[in-house]
N, C-alpha and C positions, 0 to 999 in steps of 0.2 A: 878287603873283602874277598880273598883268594883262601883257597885251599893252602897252598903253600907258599912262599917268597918267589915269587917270578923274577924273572933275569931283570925284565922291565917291571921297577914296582907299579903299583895304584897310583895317579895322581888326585888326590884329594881334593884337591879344589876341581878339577873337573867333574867329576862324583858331587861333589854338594852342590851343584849348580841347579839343580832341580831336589834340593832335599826337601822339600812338604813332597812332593808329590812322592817322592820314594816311602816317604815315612811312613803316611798313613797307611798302605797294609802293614808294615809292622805292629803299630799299635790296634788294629784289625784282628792282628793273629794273636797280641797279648790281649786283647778282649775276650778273645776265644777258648784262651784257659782257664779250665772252671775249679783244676786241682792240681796239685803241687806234692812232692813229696818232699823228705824233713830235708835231705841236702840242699846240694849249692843251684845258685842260678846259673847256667852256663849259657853266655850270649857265643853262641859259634858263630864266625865268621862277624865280629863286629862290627868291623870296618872301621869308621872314624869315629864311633861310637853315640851316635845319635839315639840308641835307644836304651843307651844304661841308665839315665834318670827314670824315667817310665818303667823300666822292670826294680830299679830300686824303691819307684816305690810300693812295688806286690813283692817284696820277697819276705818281708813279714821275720826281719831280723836275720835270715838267709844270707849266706854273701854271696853277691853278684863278683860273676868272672867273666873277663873278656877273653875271647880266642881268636885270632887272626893270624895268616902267614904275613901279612902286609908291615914290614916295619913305617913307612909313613903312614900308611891308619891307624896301626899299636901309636903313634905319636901325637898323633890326633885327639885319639879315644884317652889317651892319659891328659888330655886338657877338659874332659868332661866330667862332668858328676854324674857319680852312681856306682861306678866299680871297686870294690873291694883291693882288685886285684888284674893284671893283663897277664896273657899268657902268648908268645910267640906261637906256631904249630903249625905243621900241617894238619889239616881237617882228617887225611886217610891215619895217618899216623896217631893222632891227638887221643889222649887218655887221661880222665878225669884223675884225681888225689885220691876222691873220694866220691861214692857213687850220688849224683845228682838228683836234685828236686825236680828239676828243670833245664832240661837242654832244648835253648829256643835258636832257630833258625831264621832269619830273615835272607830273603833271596842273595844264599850266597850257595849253597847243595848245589844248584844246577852247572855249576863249575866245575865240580868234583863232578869222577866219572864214577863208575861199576855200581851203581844204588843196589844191584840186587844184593850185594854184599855192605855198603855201606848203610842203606835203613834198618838191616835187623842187626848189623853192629851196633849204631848209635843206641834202637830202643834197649840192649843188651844190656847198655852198662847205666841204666837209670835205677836208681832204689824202688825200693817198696812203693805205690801209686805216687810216682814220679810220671811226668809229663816229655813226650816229646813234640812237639810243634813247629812245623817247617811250615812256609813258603818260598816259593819259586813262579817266578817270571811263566806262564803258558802260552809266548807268542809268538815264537818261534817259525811258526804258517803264517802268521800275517806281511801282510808286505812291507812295514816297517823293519822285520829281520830278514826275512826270507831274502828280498832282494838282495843285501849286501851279499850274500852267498853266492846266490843264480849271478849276477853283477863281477864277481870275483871269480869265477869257475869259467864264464863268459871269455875275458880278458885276461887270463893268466889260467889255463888248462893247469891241472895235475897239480896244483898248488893249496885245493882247497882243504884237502884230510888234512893238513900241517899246520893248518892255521888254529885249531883246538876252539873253536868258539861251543859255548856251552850247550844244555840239552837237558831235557826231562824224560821219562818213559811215560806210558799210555797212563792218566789214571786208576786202570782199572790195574793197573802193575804195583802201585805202592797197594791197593783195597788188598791184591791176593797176601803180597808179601807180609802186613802187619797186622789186617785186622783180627791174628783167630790172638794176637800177642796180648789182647786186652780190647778197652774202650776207645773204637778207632772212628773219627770221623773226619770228612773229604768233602771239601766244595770249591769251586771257582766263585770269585769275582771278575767281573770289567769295569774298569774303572774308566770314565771319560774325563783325561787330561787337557785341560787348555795350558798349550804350550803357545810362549809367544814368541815370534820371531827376532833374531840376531842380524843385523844388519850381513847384508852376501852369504846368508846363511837358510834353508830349511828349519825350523824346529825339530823337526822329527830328527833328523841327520843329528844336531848338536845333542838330542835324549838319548839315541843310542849309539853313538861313537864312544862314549867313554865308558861302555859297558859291554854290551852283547859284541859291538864291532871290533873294541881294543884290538883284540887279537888278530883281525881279520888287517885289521890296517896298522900294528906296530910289523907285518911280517912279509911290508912293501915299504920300496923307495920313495923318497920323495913325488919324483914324478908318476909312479905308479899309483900313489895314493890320493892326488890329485886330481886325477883322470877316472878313479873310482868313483869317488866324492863330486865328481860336477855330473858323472851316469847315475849314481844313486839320485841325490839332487833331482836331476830333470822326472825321475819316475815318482819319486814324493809327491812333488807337486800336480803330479795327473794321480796319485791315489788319494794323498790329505792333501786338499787346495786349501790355499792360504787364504782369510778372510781379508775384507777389507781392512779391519784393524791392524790385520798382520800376524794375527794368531790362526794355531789349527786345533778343530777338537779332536784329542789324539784316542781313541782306545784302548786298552792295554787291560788283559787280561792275566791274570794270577792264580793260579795252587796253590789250596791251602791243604793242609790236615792236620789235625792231631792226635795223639796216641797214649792213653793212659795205663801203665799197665800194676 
């Protein structure tokens, strides 16, 4: 689910630990496409490829292509059905064969940096009313992410720029950059996640340490990472309180858009 091959890959099985709840916007965003052009399907940023059967089945004879930098999610996604085809890449670098029907994004953009250059490269290289369709994560404010930051900057001054955790610009940044490109449409969801508790664990902590935090916590020590994770901890549980059952209803907010052009 990266841009490029990280020093530390993805671990996949931490990533599918909540797979429905990640899915459903993707297959949100493939609802959302109402046109395609004649090329290929291009799943960017597949990951472990969870949503190549579901685009294989709209590509309507199309070959579906998977793009990841991640060599254990390219390993993943080659045990699923649906792809045609996998492709290694980085996202900034990555260049179709041949010009696409379909370059769909699920929340993996907000890792790549420079969008004002990378959204009008990607709609760039799509065919004749070819589709591009992204989501990305919009929670960044909320104290599920935010914390881990303020928490880290907190306890380890001058360390926070180096830790690369991901980022969106303003919505009204992608509306200027695409929509004069064609048929451009922009909306958020919230989606309310019942996440259930891991025993000496937060929910919330276990939904985003293996995403938004990776970075924040592969780029401490042991005991450093410890002593984050029991301060994150104590602040979850005064903003999501854990029910009696032991679960929390989580919110988690999402970008969509797509781009026809």
């Amino acid at each position: 689910m990266s841009g490029a091959a990280a020093s530390s890959d993805w671990n996949p099985g931490a990533y599918a630990r909540f797979r429905d709840l990640r899915l459903r916007p993707g297959l949100d965003l493939l609802n959302a496409v109402s046109r395609m052009g004649a090329g290929d399907l291009i799943d960017l940023g597949c990951g472990n490829g969870a949503l190549g059967e579901a685009l294989k089945a709209r590509a309507g004879g199309r070959e579906v292509i998977g793009v990841d930098g991640s060599p254990a999610m390219l390993e993943k996604a080659g045990q699923m059905p649906g792809y045609d085809s996998l492709q290694r890449a980085d996202i900034m670098d990555w260049h179709p064969r041949r010009a696409p029907g379909l370059i769909f994004s699920n929340a993996v953009l907000h890792w790549v940096g420079n969008h004002e250059d990378l959204m009008p490269r990607l709609a760039g290289l799509l065919g004749k009313g070819g589709t591009l369709a992204v989501q990305m994560p919009h929670q960044n404010k909320a104290p599920s992410h935010r914390v881990w930051l303020s928490l880290a900057e907190e306890l380890f001054p001058g360390r926070i720029e180096k830790m690369g955790t991901p980022g969106v610009m303003a919505p009204v940044k992608y509306e200027e950059l695409l929509s004069r490109r064609g048929q451009f449409r922009l909306w958020e969801t919230e989606y309310y996640q019942r996440l259930v508790a891991e025993a000496g664990s937060h929910p919330v902590r276990r939904f985003t340490e293996s995403t938004y935090a990776r970075p924040v916590l592969e780029a401490l020590d042991k005991d450093e990472k410890a002593d984050l994770i029991r301060r994150y901890e104590e602040v979850m549980h005064a903003a999501y309180p854990v029910r009696a059952d032991g679960s929390v209803l989580f919110p988690f907010r999402r970008m969509f858009f797509t781009l026809t052009v």
